[in-house]
Structures are given as structure tokens and as C-alpha cells.
C-alpha positions in Angstrom: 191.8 -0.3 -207.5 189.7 -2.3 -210.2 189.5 0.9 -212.4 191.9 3.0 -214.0 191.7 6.5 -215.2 193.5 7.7 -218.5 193.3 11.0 -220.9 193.9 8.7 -223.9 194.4 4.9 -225.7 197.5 3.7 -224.4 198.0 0.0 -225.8 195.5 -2.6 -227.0 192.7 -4.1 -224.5 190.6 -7.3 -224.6 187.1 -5.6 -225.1 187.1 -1.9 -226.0 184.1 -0.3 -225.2 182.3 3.1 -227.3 178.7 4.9 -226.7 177.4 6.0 -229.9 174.6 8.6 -229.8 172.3 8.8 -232.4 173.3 10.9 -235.3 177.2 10.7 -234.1 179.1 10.1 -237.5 182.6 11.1 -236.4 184.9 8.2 -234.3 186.2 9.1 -230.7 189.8 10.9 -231.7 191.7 8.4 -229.4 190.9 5.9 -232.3 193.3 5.7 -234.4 195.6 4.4 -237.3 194.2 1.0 -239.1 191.7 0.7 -236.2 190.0 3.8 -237.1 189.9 3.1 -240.6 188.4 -0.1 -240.0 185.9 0.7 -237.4 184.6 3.6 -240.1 183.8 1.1 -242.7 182.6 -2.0 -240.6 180.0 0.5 -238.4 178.5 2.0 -242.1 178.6 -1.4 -243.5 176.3 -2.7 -241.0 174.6 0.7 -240.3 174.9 1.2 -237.0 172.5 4.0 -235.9 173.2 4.1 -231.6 169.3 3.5 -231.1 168.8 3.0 -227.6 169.0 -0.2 -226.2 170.6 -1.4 -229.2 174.6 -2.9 -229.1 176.9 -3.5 -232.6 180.0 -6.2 -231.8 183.0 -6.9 -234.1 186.3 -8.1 -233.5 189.8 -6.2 -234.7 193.0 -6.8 -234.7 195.5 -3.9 -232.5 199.0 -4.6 -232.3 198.7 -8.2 -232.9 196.4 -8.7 -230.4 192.2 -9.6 -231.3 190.0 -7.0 -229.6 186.5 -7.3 -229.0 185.0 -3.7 -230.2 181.1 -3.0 -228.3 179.7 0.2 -229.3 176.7 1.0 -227.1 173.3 2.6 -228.4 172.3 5.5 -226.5 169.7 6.9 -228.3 169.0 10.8 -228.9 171.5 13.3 -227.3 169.6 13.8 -224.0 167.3 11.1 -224.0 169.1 8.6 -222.3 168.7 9.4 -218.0 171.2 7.9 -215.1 169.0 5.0 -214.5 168.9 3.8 -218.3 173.0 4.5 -218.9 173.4 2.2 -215.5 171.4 -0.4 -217.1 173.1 0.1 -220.6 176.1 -0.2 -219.4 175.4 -2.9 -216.7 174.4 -5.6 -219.4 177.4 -5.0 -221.5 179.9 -5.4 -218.1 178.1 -7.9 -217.1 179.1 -10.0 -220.2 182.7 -8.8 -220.7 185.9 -10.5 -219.3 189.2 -9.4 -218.8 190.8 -5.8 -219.5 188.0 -3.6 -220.2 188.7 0.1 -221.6 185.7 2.1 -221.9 185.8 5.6 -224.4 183.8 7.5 -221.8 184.1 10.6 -223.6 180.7 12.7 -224.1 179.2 10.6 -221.4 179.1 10.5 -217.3 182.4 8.6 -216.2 181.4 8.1 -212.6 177.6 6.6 -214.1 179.9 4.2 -216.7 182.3 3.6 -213.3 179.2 2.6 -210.9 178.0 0.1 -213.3 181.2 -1.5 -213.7 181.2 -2.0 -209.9 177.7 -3.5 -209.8 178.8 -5.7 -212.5 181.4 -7.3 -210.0 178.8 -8.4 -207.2 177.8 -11.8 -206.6 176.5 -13.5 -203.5 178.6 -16.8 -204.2 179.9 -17.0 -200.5 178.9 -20.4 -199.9 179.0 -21.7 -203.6 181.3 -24.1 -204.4 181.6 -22.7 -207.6 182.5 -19.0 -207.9 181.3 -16.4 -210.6 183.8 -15.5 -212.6 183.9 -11.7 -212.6 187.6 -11.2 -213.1 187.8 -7.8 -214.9 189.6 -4.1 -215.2 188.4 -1.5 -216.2 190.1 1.0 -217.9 188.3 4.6 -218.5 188.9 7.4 -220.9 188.0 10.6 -219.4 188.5 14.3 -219.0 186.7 13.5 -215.6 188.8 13.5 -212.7 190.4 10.8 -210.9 188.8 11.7 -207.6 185.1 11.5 -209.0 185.8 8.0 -209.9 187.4 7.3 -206.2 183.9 8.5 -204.8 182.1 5.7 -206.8 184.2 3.5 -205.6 183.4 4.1 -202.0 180.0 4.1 -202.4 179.9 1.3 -204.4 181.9 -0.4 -201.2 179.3 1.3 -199.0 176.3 -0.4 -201.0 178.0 -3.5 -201.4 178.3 -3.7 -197.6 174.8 -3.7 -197.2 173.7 -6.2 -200.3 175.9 -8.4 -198.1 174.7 -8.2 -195.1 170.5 -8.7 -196.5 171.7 -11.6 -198.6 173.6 -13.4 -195.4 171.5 -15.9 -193.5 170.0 -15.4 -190.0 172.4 -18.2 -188.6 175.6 -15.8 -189.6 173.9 -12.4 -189.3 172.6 -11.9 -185.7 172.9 -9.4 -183.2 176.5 -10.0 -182.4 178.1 -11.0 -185.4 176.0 -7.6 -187.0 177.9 -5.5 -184.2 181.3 -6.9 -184.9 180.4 -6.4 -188.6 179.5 -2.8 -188.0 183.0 -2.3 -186.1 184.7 -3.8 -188.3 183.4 -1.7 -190.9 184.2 1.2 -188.9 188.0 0.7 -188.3 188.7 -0.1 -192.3 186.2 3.3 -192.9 187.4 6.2 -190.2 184.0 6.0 -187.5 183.6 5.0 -184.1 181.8 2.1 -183.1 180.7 1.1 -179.5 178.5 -1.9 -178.6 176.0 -2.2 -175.8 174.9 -5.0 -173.9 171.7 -6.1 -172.4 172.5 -4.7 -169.2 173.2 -1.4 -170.6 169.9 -1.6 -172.8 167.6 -2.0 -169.6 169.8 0.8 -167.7 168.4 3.1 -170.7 165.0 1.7 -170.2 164.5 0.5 -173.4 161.9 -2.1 -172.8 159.7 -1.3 -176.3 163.1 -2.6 -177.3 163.9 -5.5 -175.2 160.0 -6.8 -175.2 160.9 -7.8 -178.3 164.1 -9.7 -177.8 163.2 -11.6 -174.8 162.1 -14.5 -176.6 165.3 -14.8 -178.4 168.8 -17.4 -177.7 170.3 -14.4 -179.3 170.6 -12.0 -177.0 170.2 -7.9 -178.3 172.8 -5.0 -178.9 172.6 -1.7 -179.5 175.2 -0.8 -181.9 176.1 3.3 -181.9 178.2 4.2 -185.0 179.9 7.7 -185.1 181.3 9.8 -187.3 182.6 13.6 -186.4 183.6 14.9 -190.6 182.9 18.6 -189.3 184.1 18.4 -185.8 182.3 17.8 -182.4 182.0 21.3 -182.0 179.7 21.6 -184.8 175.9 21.6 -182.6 174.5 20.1 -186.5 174.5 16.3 -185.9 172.0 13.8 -188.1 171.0 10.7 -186.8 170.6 7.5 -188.9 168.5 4.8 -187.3 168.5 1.5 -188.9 166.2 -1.3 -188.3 167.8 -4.2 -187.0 165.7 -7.1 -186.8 168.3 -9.9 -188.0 165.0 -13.0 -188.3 161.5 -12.1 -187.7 159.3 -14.9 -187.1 156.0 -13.0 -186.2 156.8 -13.8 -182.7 153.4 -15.7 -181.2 151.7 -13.4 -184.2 153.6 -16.6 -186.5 154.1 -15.8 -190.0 153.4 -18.5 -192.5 155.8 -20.6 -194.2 156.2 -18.2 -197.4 156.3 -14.9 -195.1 159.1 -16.5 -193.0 161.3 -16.9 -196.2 162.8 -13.6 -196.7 163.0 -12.7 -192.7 166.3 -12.7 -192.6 166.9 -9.4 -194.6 164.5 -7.4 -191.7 168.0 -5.8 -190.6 168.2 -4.1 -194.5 167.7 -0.8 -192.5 170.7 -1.6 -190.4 172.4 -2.6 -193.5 171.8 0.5 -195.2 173.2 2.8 -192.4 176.0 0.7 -192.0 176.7 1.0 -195.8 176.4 5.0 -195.7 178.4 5.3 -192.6 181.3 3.4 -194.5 180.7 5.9 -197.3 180.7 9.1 -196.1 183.4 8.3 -193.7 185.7 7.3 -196.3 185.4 10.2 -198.3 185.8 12.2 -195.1 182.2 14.3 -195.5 182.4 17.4 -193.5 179.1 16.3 -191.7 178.5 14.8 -188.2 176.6 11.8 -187.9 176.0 8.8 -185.6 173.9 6.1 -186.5 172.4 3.8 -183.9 171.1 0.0 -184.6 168.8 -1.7 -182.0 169.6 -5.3 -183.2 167.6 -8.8 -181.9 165.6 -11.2 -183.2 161.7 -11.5 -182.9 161.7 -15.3 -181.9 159.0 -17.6 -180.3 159.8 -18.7 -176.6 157.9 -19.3 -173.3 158.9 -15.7 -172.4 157.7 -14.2 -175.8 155.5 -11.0 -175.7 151.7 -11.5 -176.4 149.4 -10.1 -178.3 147.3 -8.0 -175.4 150.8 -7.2 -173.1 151.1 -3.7 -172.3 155.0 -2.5 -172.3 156.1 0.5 -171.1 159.1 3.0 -173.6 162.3 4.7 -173.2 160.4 8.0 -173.6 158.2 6.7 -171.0 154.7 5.9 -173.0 153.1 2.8 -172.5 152.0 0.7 -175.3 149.6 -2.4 -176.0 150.8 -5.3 -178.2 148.1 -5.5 -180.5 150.4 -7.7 -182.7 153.7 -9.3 -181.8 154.4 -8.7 -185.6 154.4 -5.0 -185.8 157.8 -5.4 -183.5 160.2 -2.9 -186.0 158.2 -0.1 -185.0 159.1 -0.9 -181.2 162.2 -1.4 -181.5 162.9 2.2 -184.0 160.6 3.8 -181.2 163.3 3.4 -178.5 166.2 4.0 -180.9 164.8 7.2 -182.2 164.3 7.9 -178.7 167.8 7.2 -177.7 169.5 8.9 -180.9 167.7 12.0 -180.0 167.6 12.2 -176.2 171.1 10.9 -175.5 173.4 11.2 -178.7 171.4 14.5 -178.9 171.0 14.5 -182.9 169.5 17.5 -184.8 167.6 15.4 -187.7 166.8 12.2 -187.7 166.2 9.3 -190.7 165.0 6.1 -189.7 165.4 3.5 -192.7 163.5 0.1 -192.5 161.8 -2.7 -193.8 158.7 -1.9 -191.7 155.9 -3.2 -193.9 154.3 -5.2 -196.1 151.6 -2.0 -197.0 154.3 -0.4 -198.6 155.1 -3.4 -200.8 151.8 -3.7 -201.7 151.7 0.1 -202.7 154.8 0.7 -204.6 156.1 -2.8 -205.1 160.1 -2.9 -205.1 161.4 -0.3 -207.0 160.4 2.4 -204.8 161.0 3.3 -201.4 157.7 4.7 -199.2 158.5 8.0 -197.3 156.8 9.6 -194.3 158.2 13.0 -192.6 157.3 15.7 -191.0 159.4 17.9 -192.6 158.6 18.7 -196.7 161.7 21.1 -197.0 164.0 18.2 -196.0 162.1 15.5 -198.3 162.6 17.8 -201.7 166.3 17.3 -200.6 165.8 13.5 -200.2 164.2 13.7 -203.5 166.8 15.8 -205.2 169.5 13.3 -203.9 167.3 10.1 -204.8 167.0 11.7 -208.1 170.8 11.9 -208.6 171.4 8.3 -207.6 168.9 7.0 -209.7 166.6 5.5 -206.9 163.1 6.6 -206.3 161.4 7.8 -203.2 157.5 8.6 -202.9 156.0 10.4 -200.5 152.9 9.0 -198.5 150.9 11.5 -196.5 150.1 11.5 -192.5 147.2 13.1 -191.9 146.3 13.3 -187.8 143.5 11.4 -188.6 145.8 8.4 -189.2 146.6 8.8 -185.5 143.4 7.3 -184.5 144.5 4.2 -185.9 147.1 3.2 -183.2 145.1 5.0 -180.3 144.6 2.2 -177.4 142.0 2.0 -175.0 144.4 0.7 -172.2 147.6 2.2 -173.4 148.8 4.7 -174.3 149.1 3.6 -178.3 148.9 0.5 -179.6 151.8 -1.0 -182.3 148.9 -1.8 -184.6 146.5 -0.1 -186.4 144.9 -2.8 -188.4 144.6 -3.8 -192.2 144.3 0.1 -193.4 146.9 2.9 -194.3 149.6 0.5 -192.9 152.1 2.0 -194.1 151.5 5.1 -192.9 150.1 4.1 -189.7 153.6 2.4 -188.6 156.0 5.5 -189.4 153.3 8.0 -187.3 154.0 5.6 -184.5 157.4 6.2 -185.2 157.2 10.0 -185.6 155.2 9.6 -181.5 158.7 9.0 -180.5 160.4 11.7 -182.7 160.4 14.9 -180.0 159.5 17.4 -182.8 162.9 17.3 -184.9 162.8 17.4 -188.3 162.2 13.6 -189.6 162.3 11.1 -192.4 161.2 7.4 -192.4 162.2 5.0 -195.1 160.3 2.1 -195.9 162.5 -0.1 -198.1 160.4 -3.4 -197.5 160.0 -3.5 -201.4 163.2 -1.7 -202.6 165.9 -3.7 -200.4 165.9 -7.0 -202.4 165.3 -8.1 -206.0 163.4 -11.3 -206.1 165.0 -11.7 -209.3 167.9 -10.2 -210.9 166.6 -6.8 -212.7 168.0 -3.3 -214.0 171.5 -3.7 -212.6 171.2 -5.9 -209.5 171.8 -9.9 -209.2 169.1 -11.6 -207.1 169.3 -10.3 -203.6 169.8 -7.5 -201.1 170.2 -3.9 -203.6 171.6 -1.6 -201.3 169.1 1.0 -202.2 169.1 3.9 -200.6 172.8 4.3 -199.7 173.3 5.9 -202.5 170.2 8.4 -202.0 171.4 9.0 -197.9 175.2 9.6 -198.9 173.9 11.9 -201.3 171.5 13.6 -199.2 174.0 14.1 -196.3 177.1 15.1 -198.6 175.1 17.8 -200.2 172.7 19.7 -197.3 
């Protein structure tokens, strides 16, 4: 393990890390000796006063051996939430090599533990060069060992998923996602089975293959398990991930820029992939299977057209009013499938759906659309916790209108308004009444550029929010 758990200083450490609050006069009691004396003097020589946002570095000398000393401003008692002590921290990892002991007494261990991990994550797999994040981390706590054993396998879990967004289209497709996903699931403790195209038409899933026949890469449905309270128990959530691995727009072509960042469409599969690897490593007493209904959206001779009416697992026939609104199709047959045939209890479809909710909330905040507001207080309670946020978009029946065809029964479209909105109540067509959340993490799955404690690239929000959410209802 990268991080190490003590009651006290044991020995001397390249860079020695202290919060100060505001106010705080008196020195952590695990510094001691000349190093206390010195520390005392040097922080009311340069007057020091823990503002937030604020950092004081000096250099002494423990048992022959030159420490770096970083004390930390956190502002006013209380004033400083999860979010900002992830970034405070962050920055100050982020910078620091070598062995790292951190004087996490008086603040959140597991918060100073998370941002330690996030400070280790770089997508350098195909650099020549590597970043250089060789560091240990050594905490001093009253906190637990176990708490800081949790972080770490969430952490995993969201790393898991920044991987898979930030991996190109030409290593991330259908298959290599399934094997990834099983992979994942012998290492964490869940089941993993992997279904062909054969299968796929068996089920009647043609919402879902419509989609993929354009594609060299042929579709999989992916069905992750995981049985932490028994298969006795009759409670069992479904996860449902998006898992378009490229979207081009199919014959609805994007343009040049829109086609850029297409291959991080699967970030919904990502994300469920990255909770199932959480949950099941801590051994959550909660059943859930997730299910992934991964292809491409390509261009081909064979490609669905704008006007073609397909017909559903569930049976309802739809118009293709745009070859680009394909997520919805394929989440409409997996929702389907999760509920009808893996016979969940609650469902929670995650997905980069649209570009409406970007637009909206831009990409620090994940859209949500259920029809069930006890069940999105608990997302927001657990989004809360992890310091992510979630907002809440309404669906109205009016919205319904929107996708209502004139041939079909609905059409995956409902033009330039509420999009957002209008592409989860498509969804929710396809729910059969149990209680429901959609995602949209179009704008929260990736960082255009590095910000609060991310590098450039796939986040791995809302793993964090969904391990929570599951672990505590």
C-alpha cells in the first residue's frame, strides 16, 4: 500500500506536512525536541496566520537529515468544506516527492488520503517519458486503518474509470471493454459474463443492435454481478452504463471538433465498472449487477437512417429521427434487459447522453432526471459526501410530447429544446415503473483542462457519489 497509518512521529521524512487553522498557536504534540523549538520561532518570525489557500515552506534539519516542512492554510475552524481540503491538499501532493508524512490530526484522514491518491494519476501510457509521481505517504491519525483502506479502493475504482475515458477508441472497443470489465471483476470479487451478437438478437435487442450494425466492431453485452447480501436477498440495484466506445453521429455525422472527444461516450460504462470494483472490494452487503450494451455508432452501407423505424426489447417501435441520439437506444434495451431479465429492484443509468446538459451545467455538475425524489435526496446526500455535485432537472409530462412520433411509437429525438430532459424521459419509457435515476455526466466525466484535483482527462466522477449512495441505503 502507498500509504501508511501511524499514531505518532516515528523517524525523520523528506517533506513533513501540517494544516494550520487560523487562530491555532500551539504545534501538533508529535513535534518535538529542536524541531519544535524551531518550527515555533520560524512560523512567528514570518507570521504565519493558516489563511485559506495560503502555504508557509522552510526547511529543518531531523536527525541529520534536511526536511522540507509545508504547513497548510485552512482558514477559520469550519470554513474549509471536503471539496476545498481535496484541492488544498491536492496542490501540495501534487508538488511533493519522496516520503511524505502528513500531521492529519484535527482534520479528515481519509479526505487528506483521497487527495494523495489523485495526486498519483497520470495518463502517461503511451509517453515515452513518464511522470514522475514516486511518493509515500505517511499519515498521523487517531483515524482507523480501515477508513483509509476504503479510500484506497475507491480511489482504484475511480481510477479505473479515468482510464478507460482517457484510452483511445482503437484500444477501448466493445471487446477489449468486456475483457477489461472481467478482468476487473476477478482482481475485485464480482461476476462477469459476456454476450455475443447472437445472444443480443435472441433477447431482441434491436434498439440496441440498430446501432451497431454499421460497425467492424461487433457489440457485447457485458453483465457484471455482485451478490454482498446474498441471492436470497429479493433487493437488487441495477447500474446501467452507457457504452458507446466512438460515436461518430452515424449518417447524422458530427463535425470535426464534435468527433474529438467521442471516444470517452463509454464514461457511463466506465463509471459502473469503477463502482462495481469498489463496492465489491470492500465487500458491501448490497446486491447489484450492472449491465453495459457496448458498440460503436459508425458509418457503413448498412448504417441506420435518419427516418428508419426499429422495433425494442420491450417491444415499442421507434423512428430514427436522428442517428445521433443513439445512447438513448441503446440504455433503452439495457434498462429493459436489467429489469425484465436480471429482475433488479432500482435502477441507475449513468451516461454521457447530451450535449443540453453541457450546455446547462457545464462540467462540474452532473444533470439528473428520476422519478423517484425520495431516492434522489439520497443521491444528493451521497454526492454531498464525496464532494461531487448533482442537479436535478425536472420532467414534466408535457416533455413527453417532444419524442411522440407520428409513425412510431416514439421517436429518439425531440429536437433543439429541453434536450436534456427529453432524452432521460425516453429512457424512463423503458423503465417499467421502478424507482429510477439517470445520470448525465456529458460535462462532469472529463476536464478539458487539468482543474480542482484532476489532470486533463477522464475524472471518474460519480463513482464516488454511486459507491456512496449504494453503501449507505
Amino acid at each position: 500500500m502507498s500509504i501508511k497509518v501511524l499514531n505518532t512521529v516515528d523517524r525523520a521524512y523528506d517533506v513533513f506536512i501540517v494544516p494550520k487553522f487560523e487562530g491555532e498557536v500551539k504545534l501538533p504534540e508529535c513535534i518535538t525536541g529542536d524541531t519544535r523549538e524551531y518550527l515555533t520561532a520560524l512560523l512567528a518570525k514570518k507570521e504565519f496566520t493558516g489563511k485559506k489557500g495560503t502555504h508557509f515552506k522552510a526547511e529543518v534539519v531531523q536527525n541529520g537529515k534536511v526536511s522540507k516542512i509545508v504547513y497548510i492554510g485552512m482558514g477559520k475552524t469550519g470554513e474549509l468544506d471536503k471539496k476545498g481540503a481535496l484541492n488544498a491538499y491536492y496542490k501540495v501532493f501534487r508538488r511533493a516527492k519522496g516520503e511524505i508524512i502528513f500531521i492529519a490530526k484535527g482534520v479528515c484522514a481519509a479526505t487528506v488520503a483521497e487527495s494523495f491518491l489523485y495526486s498519483l494519476y497520470d495518463f502517461d501510457t503511451y509517453k515515452s517519458e513518464k511522470c514522475d509521481q514516486a511518493k509515500t505517504l505517511t499519515l498521523v491519525t487517531e483515524e482507523s486503518e480501515a477508513v483509509i483502506r476504503e479510500v484506497e479502493a475507491v480511489v482504484e475504482g475511480v481510477n479505473h474509470t479515468r482510464q478507460l475515458v482517457n484510452e483511445p477508441a482503437n484500444v477501448i472497443y466493445p471487446e477489449t471493454l468486456a475483457r477489461y470489465a472481467v478482468n476487473v471483476g476477478k482482481a475485485s470479487g464480482f461476476e462477469v459474463d459476456v454476450y455475443d451478437e447472437e445472444y443480443i438478437e435472441e433477447l431482441k435487442m434491436h434498439a440496441f443492435l440498430a446501432v451497431a450494425q454499421a460497425s467492424r466492431k461487433r457489440p457485447k453485452l457485458i453483465v457484471m454481478r455482485y451478490f454482498g447480501a446474498g441471492k436470497e436477498s429479493s433487493e437488487v440495484l441495477g447500474l446501467v452504463g452507457k457504452g458507446l466506445t466512438y460515436d461518430t453521429g452515424g449518417l447524422c455525422i458530427k463535425p470535426p471538433e464534435g468527433m474529438k472527444g467521442m471516444k470517452d461516450d463509454m464514461g457511463g460504462s466506465a463509471t459502473v465498472i469503477g463502482v462495481m470494483s469498489a463496492i465489491a472490494k470492500m465487500g458491501v452487503k448490497k446486491n447489484v449487477i450492472a449491465v453495459v450494451a457496448a458498440c460503436e455508432n459508425a458509418i457503413g452501407g448498412n448504417a441506420i437512417r435518419p427516418g428508419d423505424i426499429i422495433s425494442s426489447m420491450k417491444g415499442i417501435s421507434i423512428e430514427v429521427d436522428n442517428t445521433d441520439a443513439e445512447g438513448r437506444l441503446t440504455l433503452a434495451d439495457a434498462v429493459y434487459y436489467a429489469i425484465t431479465k436480471e429482475k433488479v429492484t432500482e435502477v441507475i443509468d449513468v451516461a454521457t447522453l447530451t450535449g443540453a446538459a453541457v450546455a446547462a451545467l457545464g462540467q462540474t455538475t452532473t444533470a439528473v432526471v428520476t422519478n423517484s425524489p425520495e431516492n434522489y435526496k439520497k443521491l444528493e446526500a451521497a454526492s454531498i459526501a464525496s464532494a461531487e455535485r448533482v442537479w436535478q432537472m425536472p420532467n414534466f409530462p408535457e416533455y413527453k410530447d417532444l419524442f411522440k412520433s407520428k409513425v412510431a411509437d416514439l421517436k429518439n429525438s425531440g429536437g433543439r429544446f429541453a434536450g436534456c430532459i427529453v432524452a432521460a424521459m425516453f429512457i424512463e419509457a423503458f423503465v417499467e415503473q421502478v424507482p429510477w435515476l439517470h445520470l448525465d455526466i456529458a460535462g462532469s466525466v472529463i476536464a478539458d483542462s487539468p482543474r480542482d484535483y484532476y489532470v486533463h482527462g477522464g475524472t471518474g466522477e460519480m463513482v464516488r457519489t454511486l459507491y456512496t449512495y449504494i453503501k449507505n441505503n
